[in-house]
N, C-alpha and C positions, 0 to 999 in steps of 0.2 A: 551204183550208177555204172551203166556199161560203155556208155560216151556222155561225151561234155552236149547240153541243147544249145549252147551259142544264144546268138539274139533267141527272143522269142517274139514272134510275131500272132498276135489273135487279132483272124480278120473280125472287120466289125460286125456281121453277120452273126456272129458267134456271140460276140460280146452281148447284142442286144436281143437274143434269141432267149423266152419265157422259160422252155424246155431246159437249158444250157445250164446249170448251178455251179459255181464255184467250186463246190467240194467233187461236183462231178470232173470239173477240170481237172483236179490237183490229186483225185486217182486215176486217172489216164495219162498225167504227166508220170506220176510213178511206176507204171505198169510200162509206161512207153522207153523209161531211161534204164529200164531193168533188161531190158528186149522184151518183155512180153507184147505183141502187137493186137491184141485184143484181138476182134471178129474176123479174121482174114483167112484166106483158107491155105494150106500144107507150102502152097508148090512160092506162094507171096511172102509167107512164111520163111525160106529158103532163102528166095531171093532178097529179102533182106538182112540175112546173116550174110549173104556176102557179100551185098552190098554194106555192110559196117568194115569187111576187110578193104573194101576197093574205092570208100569214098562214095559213094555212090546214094543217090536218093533210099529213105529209109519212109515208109509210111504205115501208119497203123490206125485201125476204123475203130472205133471206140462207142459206145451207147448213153447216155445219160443216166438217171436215175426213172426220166420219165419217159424214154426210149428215143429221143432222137441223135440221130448220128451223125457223129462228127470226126472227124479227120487229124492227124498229128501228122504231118509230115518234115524231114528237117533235110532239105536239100544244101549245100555247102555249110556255112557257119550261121544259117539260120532254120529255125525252126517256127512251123505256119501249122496254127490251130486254124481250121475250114469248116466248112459246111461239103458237104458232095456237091458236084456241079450239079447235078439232077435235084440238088435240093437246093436252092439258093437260099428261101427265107424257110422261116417259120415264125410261129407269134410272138410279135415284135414288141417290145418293153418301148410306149411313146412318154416320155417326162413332155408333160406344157409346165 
């Protein structure tokens, strides 16, 4: 582990997203606490190695198993599983 994730925060979008599995979370949270930031490109890349020296918001885009993307980002002592603002929902798990 390369920092501590603090709280974890999974917005509810996420939670109830069809796409979203579990086991997809929980290799993105490994990939994420190691610095690997998934799909993000060189220069995002950078700016979050030094944003781990400076405190600083750290984010990484991530894919499912059945390709929708989603977000790790950990600004101060919290870290927020998202959806991209451009994608707010996707096929939503309804329990009656």
């Amino acid at each position: 582990m390369l920092f501590p994730a603090g709280r974890i925060h999974v917005h509810r979008s996420v939670l109830l997203c069809d796409s979203i599995l579990v086991p997809d979370l929980v290799q993105a949270f490994d990939l994420y606490l190691q610095g690997n930031w998934g799909e993000i490109d060189s220069f995002q890349s950078l700016m979050n190695d030094v944003a781990l020296a400076s405190g600083e918001a750290v984010t990484g885009k991530y894919k499912s198993s059945a390709g929708t993307e989603f977000w790790i980002r950990k600004e101060g002592n919290t870290t927020h599983v998202i959806l991209p603002k451009y994608k707010e929902t996707c096929s939503l798990r309804i329990a009656l």
